[in-house]
MMTF fields as JSON, N, C-alpha, C and O atoms, coordinates in Angstrom:
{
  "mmtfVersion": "1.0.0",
  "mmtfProducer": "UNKNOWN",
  "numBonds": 263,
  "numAtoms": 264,
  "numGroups": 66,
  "numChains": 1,
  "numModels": 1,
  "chainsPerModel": [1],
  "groupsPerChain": [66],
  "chainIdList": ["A"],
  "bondAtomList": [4, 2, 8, 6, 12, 10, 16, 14, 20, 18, 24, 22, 28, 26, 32, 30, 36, 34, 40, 38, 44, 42, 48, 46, 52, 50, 56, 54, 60, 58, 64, 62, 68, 66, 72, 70, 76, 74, 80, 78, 84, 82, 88, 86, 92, 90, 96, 94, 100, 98, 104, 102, 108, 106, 112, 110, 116, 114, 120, 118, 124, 122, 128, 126, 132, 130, 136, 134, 140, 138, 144, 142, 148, 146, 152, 150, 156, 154, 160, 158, 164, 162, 168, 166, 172, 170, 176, 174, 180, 178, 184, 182, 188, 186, 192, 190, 196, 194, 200, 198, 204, 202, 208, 206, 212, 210, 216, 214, 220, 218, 224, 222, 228, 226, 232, 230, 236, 234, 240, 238, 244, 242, 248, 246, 252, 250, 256, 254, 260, 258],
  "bondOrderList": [1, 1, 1, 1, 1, 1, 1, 1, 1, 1, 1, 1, 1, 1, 1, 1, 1, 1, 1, 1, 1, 1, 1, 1, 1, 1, 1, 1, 1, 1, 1, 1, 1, 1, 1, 1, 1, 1, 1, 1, 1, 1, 1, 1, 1, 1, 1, 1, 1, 1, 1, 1, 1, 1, 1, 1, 1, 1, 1, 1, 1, 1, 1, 1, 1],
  "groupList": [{"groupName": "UNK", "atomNameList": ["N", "CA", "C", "O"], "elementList": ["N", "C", "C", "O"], "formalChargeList": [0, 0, 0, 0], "bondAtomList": [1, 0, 2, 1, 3, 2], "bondOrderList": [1, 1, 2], "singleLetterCode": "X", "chemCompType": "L-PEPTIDE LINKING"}],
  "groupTypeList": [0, 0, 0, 0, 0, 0, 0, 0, 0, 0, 0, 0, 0, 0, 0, 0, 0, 0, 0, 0, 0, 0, 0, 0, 0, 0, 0, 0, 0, 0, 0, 0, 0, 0, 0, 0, 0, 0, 0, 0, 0, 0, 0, 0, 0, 0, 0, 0, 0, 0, 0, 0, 0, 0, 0, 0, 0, 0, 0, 0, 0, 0, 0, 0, 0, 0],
  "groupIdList": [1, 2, 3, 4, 5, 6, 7, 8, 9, 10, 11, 12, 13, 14, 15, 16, 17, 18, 19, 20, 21, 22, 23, 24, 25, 26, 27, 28, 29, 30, 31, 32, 33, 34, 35, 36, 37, 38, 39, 40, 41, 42, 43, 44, 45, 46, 47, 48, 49, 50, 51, 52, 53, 54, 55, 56, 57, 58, 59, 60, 61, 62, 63, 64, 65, 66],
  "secStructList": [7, 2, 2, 2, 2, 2, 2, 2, 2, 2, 2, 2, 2, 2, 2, 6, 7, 7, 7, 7, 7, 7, 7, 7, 7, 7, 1, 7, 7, 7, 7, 6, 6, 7, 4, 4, 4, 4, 2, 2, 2, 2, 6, 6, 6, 2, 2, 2, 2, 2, 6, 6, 7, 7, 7, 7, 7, 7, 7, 7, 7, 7, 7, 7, 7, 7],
  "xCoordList": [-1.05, -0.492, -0.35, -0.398, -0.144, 0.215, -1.052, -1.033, -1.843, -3.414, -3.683, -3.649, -3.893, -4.04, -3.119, -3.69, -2.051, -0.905, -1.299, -1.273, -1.82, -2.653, -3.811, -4.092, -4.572, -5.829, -5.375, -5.861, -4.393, -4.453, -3.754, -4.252, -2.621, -2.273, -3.546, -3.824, -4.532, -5.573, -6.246, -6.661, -6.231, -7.289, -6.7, -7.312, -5.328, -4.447, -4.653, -4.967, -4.379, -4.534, -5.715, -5.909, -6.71, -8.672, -8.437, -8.862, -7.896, -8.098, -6.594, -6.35, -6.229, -5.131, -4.181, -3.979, -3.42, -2.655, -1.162, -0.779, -0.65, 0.974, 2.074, 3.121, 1.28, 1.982, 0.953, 0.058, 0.95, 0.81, 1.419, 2.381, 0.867, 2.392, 0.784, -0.444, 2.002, 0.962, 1.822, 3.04, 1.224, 2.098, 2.785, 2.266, 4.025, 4.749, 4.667, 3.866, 5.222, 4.816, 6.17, 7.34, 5.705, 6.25, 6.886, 6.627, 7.542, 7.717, 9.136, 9.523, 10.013, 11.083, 10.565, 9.338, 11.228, 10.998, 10.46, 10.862, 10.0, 9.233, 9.726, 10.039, 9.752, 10.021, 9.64, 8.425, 10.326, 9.568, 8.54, 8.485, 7.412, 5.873, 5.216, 4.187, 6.236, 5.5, 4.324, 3.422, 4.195, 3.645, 1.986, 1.133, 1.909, 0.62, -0.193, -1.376, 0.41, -0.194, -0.053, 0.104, -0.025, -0.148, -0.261, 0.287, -1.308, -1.006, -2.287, -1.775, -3.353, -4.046, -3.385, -4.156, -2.139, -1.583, -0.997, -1.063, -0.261, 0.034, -0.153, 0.631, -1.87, -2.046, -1.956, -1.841, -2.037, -2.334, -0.851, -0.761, 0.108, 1.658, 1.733, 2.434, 1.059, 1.287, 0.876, 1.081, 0.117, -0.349, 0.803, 0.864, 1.579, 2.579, 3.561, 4.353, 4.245, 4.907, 4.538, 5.393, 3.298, 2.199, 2.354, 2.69, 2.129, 1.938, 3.701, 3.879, 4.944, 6.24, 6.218, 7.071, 5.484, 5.543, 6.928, 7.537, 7.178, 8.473, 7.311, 6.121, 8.094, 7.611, 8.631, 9.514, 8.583, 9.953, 9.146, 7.981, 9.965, 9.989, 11.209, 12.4, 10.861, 11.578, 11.389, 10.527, 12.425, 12.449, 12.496, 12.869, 12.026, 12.163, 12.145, 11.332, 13.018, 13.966, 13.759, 13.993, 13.271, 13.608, 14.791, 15.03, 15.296, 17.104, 16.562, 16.166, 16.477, 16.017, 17.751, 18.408, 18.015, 19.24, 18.896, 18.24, 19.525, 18.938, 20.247, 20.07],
  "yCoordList": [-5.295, -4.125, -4.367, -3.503, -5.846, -5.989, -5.596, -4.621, -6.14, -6.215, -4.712, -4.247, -4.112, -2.446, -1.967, -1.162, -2.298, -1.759, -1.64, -0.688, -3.248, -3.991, -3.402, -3.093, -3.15, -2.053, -0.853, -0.56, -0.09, 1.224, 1.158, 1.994, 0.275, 0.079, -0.262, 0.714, -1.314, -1.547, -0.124, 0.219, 0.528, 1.716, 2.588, 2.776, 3.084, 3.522, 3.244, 3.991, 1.95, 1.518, 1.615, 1.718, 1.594, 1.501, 3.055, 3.277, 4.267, 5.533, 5.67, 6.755, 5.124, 5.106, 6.37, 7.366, 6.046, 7.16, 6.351, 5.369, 7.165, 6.64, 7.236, 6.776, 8.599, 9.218, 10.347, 10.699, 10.772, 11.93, 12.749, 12.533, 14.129, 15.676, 16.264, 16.339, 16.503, 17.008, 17.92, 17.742, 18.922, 19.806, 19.473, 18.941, 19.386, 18.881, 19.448, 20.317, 19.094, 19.637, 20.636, 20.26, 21.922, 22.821, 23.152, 24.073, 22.238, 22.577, 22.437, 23.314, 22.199, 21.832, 20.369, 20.337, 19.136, 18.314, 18.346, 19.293, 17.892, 18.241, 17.132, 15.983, 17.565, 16.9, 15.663, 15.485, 14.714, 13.626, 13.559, 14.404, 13.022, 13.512, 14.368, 14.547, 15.499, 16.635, 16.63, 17.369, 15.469, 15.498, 14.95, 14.765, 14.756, 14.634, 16.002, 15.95, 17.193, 18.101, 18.52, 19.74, 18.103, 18.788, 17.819, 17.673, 16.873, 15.322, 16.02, 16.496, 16.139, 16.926, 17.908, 18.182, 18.565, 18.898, 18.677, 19.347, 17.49, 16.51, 15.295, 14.479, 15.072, 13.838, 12.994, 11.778, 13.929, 12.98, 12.485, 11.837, 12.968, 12.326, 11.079, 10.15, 10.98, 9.601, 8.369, 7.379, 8.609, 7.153, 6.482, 5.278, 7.312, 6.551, 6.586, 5.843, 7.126, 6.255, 5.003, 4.149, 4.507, 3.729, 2.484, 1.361, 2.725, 1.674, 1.613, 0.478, 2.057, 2.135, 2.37, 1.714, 3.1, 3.438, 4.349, 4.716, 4.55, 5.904, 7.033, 6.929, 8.163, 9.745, 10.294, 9.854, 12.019, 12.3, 13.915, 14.311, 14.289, 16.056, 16.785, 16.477, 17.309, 17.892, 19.514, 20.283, 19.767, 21.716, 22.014, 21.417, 23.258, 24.232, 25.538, 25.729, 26.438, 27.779, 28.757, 28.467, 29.941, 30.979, 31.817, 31.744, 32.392, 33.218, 34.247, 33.969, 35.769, 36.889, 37.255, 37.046, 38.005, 38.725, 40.178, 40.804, 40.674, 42.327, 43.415, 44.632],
  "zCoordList": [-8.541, -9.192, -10.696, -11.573, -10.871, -12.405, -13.191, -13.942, -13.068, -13.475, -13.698, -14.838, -12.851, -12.317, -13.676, -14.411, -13.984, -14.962, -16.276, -17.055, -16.423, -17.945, -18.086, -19.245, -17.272, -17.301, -18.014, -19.107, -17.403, -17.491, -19.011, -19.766, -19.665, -20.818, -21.549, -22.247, -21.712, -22.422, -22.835, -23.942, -21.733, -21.844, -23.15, -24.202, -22.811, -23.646, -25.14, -26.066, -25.083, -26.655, -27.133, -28.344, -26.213, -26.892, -27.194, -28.328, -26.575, -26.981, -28.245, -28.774, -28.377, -29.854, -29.379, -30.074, -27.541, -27.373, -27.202, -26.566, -27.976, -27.583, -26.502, -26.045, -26.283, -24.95, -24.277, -25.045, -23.37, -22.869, -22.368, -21.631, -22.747, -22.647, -20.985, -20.926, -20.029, -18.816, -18.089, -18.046, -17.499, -16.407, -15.882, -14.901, -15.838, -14.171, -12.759, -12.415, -12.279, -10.681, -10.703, -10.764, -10.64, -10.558, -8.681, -7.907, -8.572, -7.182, -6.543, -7.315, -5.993, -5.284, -4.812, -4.714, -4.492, -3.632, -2.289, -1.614, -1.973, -0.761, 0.428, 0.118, 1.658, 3.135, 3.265, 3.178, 3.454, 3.9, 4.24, 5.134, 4.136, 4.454, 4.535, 5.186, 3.301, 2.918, 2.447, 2.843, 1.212, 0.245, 0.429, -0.439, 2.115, 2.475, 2.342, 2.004, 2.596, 2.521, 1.335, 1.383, 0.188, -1.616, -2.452, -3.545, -1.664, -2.607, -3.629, -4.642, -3.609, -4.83, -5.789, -6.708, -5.883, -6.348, -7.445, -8.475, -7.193, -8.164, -8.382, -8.868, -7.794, -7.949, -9.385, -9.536, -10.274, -11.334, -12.158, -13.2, -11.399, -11.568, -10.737, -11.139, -9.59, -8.937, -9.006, -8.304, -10.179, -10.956, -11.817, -12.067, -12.174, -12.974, -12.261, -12.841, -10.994, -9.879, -9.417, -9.65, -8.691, -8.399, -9.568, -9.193, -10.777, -12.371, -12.168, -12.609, -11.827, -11.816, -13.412, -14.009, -14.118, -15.828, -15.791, -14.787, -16.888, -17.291, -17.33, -17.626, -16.921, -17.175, -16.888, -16.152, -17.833, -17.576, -17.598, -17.581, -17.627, -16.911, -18.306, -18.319, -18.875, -20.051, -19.667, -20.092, -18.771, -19.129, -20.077, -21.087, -19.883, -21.106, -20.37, -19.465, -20.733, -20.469, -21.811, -22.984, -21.288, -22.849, -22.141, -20.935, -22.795, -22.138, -22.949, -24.081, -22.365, -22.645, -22.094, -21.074, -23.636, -23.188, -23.149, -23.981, -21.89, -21.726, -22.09, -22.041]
}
């Protein structure tokens, strides 16, 4: 897993990125072994569970007053 980690950091630095901004998974938590059935969904969040990297989820809300 470590190796797998140092890879995916090397890569990072050869493309001169210091973060990436990506969709979040717009969803509720899902059932214990929900997530077999919507793993294409958000697969590309489960690489940085997997690497145990930080990612974070930043809402954002507009408030329409009527």
């Amino acid at each position: 897993m470590y190796e797998l980690k140092a890879d995916w950091i090397k890569y990072w630095k050869n493309q001169k990125l210091d973060f990436l901004v990506a969709p979040g998974f717009g969803t509720e938590a899902l059932d214990h072994g929900g997530s077999k059935d919507g793993s294409l969904i958000a697969a590309y969040a489960y690489i940085y569970s997997i690497l145990g990297m930080v990612s974070v989820a930043q809402p954002i809300a507009t408030t329409i007053a009527i």
